[in-house]
C-alpha positions in Angstrom: -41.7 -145.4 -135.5 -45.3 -145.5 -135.0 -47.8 -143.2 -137.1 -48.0 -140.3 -134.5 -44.2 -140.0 -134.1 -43.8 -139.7 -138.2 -46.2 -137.4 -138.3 -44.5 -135.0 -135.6 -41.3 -136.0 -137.8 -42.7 -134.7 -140.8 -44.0 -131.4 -138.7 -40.6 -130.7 -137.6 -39.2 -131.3 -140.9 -42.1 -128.6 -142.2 -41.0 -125.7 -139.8 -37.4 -126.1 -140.9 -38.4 -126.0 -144.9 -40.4 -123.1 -143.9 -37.3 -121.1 -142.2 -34.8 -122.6 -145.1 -37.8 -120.8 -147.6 -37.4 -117.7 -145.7 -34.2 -117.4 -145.2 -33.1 -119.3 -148.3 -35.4 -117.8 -151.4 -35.2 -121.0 -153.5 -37.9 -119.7 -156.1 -40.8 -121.3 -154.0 -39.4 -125.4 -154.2 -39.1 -125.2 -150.5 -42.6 -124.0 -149.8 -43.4 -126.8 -152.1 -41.6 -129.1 -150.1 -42.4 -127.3 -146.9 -46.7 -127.9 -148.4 -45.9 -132.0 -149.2 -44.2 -132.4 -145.5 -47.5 -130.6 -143.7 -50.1 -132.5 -146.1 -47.9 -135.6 -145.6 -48.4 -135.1 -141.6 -51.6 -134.5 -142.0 -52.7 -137.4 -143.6 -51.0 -139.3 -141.2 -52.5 -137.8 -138.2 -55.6 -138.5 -139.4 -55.4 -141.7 -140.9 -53.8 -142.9 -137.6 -57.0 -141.1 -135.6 -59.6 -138.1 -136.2 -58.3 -136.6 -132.8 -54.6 -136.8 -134.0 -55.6 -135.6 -137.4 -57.3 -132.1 -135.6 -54.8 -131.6 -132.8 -52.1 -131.3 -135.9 -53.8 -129.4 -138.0 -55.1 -126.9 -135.1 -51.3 -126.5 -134.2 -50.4 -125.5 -137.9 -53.3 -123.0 -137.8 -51.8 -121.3 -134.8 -48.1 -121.6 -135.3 -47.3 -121.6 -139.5 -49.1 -117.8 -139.4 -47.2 -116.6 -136.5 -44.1 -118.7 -138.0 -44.3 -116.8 -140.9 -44.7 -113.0 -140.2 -41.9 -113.4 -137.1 -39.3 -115.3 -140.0 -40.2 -111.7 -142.3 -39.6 -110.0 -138.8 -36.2 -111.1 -138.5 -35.6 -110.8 -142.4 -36.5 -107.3 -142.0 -33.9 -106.7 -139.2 -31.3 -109.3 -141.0 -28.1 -108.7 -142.7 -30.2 -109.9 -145.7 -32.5 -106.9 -146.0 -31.8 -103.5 -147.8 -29.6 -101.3 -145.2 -31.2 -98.1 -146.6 -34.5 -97.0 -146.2 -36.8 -94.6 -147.4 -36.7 -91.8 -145.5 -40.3 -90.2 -146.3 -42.4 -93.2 -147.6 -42.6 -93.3 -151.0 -39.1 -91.2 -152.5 -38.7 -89.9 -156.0 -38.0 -86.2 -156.5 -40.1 -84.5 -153.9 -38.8 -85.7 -151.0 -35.4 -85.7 -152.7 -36.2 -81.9 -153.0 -36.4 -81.4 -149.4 -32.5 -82.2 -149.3 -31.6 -79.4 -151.5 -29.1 -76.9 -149.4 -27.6 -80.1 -147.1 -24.1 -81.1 -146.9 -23.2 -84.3 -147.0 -20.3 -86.4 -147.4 -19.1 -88.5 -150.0 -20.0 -92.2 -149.8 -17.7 -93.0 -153.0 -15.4 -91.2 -155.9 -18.0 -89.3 -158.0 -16.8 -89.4 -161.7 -19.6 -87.6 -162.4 -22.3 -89.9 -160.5 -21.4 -91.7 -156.7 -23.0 -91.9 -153.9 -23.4 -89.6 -151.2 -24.2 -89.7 -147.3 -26.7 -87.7 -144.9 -25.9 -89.2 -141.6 -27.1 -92.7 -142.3 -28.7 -92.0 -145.0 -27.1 -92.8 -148.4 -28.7 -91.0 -151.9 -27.4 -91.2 -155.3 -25.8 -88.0 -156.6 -24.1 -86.0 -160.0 -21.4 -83.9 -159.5 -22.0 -80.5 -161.4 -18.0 -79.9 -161.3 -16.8 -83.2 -162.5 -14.7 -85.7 -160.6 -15.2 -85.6 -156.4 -12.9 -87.8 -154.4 -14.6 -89.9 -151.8 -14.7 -88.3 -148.2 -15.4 -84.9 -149.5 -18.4 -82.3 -148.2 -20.9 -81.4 -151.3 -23.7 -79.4 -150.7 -27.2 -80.6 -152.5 -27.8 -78.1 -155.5 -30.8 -79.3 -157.0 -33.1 -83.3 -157.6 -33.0 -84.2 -160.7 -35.0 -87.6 -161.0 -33.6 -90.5 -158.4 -30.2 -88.4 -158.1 -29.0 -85.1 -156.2 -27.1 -82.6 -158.1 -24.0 -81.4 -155.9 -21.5 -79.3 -155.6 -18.2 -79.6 -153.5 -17.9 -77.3 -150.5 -15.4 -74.8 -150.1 -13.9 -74.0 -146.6 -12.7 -70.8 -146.8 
């Protein structure tokens, strides 16, 4: 292989440290890696010539940045990230306020504390009668902190 063709070799190997770091959190060793592989191919490049040196490096300007931010992209969108989301920006009790007077279902057993579910959203909760199977309608008495104070609903 001559100088040009390891150089590309150790480019390739770069972009495929940067995806195992993104998809892989190793505690930054890959970025390491991922950092040695790019200086590596860049000292190649331009030990071999000043034009090969600047054509690499202008290509890692342009690509690692948009490398990165579409790897978070597809995190963000991943089985890997969070399935729940804030729903207002920011939580804590005053937007967990606005749920008071809501039915929801359920999510888990609540013996007092379980989980409970607005449509897709899923909130912690505290039973205020004790032990709620799963599967059950409560209706949001009060926030108290993080969790929603319920009460099972009564069909009548």
């Amino acid at each position: 292989m001559n100088a040009l063709q390891w150089a590309v070799a150790l480019q390739i190997l770069s972009v495929a440290l940067l995806f195992a770091e993104i998809f892989l959190p190793s505690g930054g060793i890959l970025a390491l890696a991922t950092t040695g592989a790019l200086v590596g191919s860049l000292l190649i490049g331009f030990s071999s010539s000043a034009l090969e040196g600047w054509i690499l490096l202008g290509l890692d300007l342009a690509v690692f940045p948009f490398l990165v931010w579409w790897g978070f992209k597809k995190v963000e969108t991943s089985s890997m990230a969070l399935p729940e989301r804030l729903a207002s920006g920011g939580g804590g009790e005053e937007s967990l306020q606005s749920m008071v007077g809501r039915i929801g279902v359920t999510e888990t057993d609540m013996r007092p504390v379980g989980r409970i579910r607005f449509g897709n959203q899923l909130h912690d909760g505290q039973s205020r009668s004790g032990f709620i199977l799963g599967g059950v309608e409560v209706e949001v008495l009060s926030a108290d902190g993080n969790h929603l104070i319920v009460k099972p609903v009564h069909h009548d």
